[in-house]
N, C-alpha and C positions, 0 to 999 in steps of 0.2 A: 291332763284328763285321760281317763283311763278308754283302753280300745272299746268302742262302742259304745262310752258313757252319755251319749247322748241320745240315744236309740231306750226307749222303755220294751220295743217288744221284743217279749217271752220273758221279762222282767215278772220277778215276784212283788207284787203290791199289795199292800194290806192298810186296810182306813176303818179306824174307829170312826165311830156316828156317820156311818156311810146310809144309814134309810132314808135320809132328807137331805133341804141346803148343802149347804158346800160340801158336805161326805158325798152325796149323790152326785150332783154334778162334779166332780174329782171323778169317779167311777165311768160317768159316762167318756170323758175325755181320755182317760188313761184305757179306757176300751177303746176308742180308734186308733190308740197307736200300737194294739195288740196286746199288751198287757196281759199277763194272769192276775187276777185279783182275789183277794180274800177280803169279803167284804162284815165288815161286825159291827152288828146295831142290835136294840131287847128287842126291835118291832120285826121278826122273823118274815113274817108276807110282804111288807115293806121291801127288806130285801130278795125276795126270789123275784119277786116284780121286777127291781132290777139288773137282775142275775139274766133272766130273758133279754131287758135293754140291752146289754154290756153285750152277751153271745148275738144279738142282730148287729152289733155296732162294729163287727169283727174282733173282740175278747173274747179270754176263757175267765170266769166269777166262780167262786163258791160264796153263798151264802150260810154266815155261821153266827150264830144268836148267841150275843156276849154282850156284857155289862159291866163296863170298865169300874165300877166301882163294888163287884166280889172279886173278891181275893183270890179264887183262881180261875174266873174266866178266862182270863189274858192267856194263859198258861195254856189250859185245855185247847184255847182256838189254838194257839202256835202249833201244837200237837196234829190238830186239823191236816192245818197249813201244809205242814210236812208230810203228810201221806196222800194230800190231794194235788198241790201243786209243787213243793218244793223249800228251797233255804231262801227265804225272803231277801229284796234286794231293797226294798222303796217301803219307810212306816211313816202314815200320815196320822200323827196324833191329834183326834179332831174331834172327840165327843166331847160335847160341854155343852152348860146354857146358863143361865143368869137370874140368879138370885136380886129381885129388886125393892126398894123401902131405903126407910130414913134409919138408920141404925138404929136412932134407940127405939122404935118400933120392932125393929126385928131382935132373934134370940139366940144363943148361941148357937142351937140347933141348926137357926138357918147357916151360919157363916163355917159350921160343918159338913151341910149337903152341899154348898156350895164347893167347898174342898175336898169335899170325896169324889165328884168327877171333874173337876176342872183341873187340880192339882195331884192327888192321889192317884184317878184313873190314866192319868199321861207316866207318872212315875211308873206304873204296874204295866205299860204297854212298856214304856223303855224295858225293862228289866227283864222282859219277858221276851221280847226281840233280838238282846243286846247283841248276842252270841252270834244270831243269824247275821248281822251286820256287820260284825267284824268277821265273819268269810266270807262276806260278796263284800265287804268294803263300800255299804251301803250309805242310805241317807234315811236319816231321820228328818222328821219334819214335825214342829211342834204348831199346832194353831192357835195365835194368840190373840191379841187384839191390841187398837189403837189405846183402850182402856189400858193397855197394860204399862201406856206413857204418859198417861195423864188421865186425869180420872171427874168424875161427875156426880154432883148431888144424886143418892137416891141408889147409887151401886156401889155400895164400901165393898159388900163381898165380892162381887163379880170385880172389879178392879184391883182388890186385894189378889184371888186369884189368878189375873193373868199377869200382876207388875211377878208374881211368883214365877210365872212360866216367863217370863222374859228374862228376869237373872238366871233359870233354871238354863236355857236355852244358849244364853251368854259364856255359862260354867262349861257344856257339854261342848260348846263348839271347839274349845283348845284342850278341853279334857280327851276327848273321844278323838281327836285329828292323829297321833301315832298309829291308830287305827286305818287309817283309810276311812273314815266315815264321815260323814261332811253335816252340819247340822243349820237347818233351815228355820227362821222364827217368821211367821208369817203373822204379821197383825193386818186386817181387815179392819176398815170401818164402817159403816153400815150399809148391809149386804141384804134385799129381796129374799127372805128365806124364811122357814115359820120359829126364827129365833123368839123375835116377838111377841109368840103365839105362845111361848112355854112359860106357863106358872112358878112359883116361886119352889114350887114342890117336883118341878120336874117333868109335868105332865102337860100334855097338848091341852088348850082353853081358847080358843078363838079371840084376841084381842080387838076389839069391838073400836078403842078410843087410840089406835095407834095413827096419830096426826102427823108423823113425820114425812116429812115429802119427798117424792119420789125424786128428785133433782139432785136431794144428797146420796141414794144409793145404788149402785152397780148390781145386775145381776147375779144369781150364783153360777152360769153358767160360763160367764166372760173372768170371772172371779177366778176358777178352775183354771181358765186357759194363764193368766197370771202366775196360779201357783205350781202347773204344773212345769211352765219355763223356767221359774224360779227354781224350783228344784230340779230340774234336767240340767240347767250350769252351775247349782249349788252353791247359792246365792245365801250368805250368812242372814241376811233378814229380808222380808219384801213389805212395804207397806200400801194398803191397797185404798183403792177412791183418794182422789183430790181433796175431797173435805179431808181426810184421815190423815193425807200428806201434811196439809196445813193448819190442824192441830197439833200434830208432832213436833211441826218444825218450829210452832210460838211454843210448843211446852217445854222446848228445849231450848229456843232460844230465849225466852223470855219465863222463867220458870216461876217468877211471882204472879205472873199476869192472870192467868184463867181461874189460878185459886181466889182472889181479890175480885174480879171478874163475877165468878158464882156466891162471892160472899155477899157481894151488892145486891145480886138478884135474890138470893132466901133471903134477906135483911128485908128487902122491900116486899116479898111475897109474903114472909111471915105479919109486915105491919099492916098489911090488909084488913079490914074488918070485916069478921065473918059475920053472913047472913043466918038471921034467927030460924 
């Protein structure tokens, strides 16, 4: 481990989808431990809100308004970056959300907005970083999901997308290591944040019928504290919540199971008789 690799502050941090969920709460935790942060999200007021948090919480923030899925956001923030705080040390690839429906309801269209920021906007943050990371001998961090091990009626794209970033994440980890650069896959599974809240399109809609219970999911603030130790020892994968542990560990250990499993259940949901 390298001298003081365990210490963030005065560390350069930078977090795609920092205005909400787990982007925010990252922001707030990597501000107690001093941290510079460059924080990039589209919802600009979003982040100067927490640009104030992070400077009471003992950090320095810039809030910079970027949209990982134009082609040269990424680029311009880094530009930022460099004239306000410095050579980035720490990139948390975290903007996404989740495109949901039955496939053949949905249309191409959908399962390319879903690849333009799940899959796309993580490649154009890499690419865009890469350089700074291999002179601080940084970490990359990609955010992925329990979805990215095993997968559920109703999210072909959003699971297509992150089983992407989980090979993608797999590749960089021994690609990028001659480097000094350490790569972290962090799958979450269901996390208190207004993920639920986001339409199919991308945009905040208040989800009125989200009946999942609170017993399966972790805040985003304890979530943070998680993945900010994960990446401070540079920990190849972390997976988060005990339900999320123990889907992984039947999807892996038993890889027929949960597809035969959800086939039972649409078999018998579908022979239902619908009311006139």
């Amino acid at each position: 481990m390298h001298k003081n690799d365990s210490s963030f502050k005065d560390k350069v941090v930078l977090i795609t989808g920092a205005s909400s969920g787990i982007g925010e709460a990252l922001a707030k935790t990597f501000a107690k431990e001093g941290a510079f942060q460059a924080l990039l999200a589209r919802r600009l007021d979003r982040l100067q809100q927490l640009v104030t948090t992070c400077q009471q919480l003992g950090g320095k923030a810039a809030a910079i308004k970027a949209d990982v899925t134009k082609e040269n956001d990424l680029a311009n923030a880094v530009t930022q970056v460099h004239q306000t705080l410095g050579t980035i040390d720490v990139v948390i690839a975290n903007a996404g959300f989740g495109v949901k429906g039955y496939a053949e309801n949905l249309t191409l269209e959908d399962f390319k907005r879903q690849y333009e920021t799940n899959v796309w906007g993580v490649l154009r943050t890499l690419y865009a970083t890469l350089e700074d990371l291999k002179k601080s001998k940084g970490r990359f961090v990609i955010v992925g999901s329990v979805l990215g091990h095993v997968t559920l009626p109703e999210y072909a794209p959003y699971t297509m997308s992150k089983y992407a970033l989980t090979a993608l994440a797999e590749t960089l980890f021994f690609e990028l290591a001659p480097y000094g650069i350490s790569v972290t896959l962090i799958s979450p599974g269901f996390i208190r944040t207004e993920f639920r809240d986001i339409n199919n399109m991308g945009v905040y809609e208040k989800n009125e019928n989200d009946s999942l219970p609170d017993w399966m999911r972790f805040s985003a603030d304890k979530t943070a504290k998680i993945i900010v130790k994960a990446v401070r020892l540079r920990q190849r994968e972390r997976i988060i919540t005990g339900f999320g542990k123990l889907a992984v560990f039947v999807g892996r250990s038993f890889p027929g199971l949960l597809p035969r499993f959800f086939r039972i259940v649409m078999k018998k949901k579908n022979s239902k008789p619908k009311l006139k």
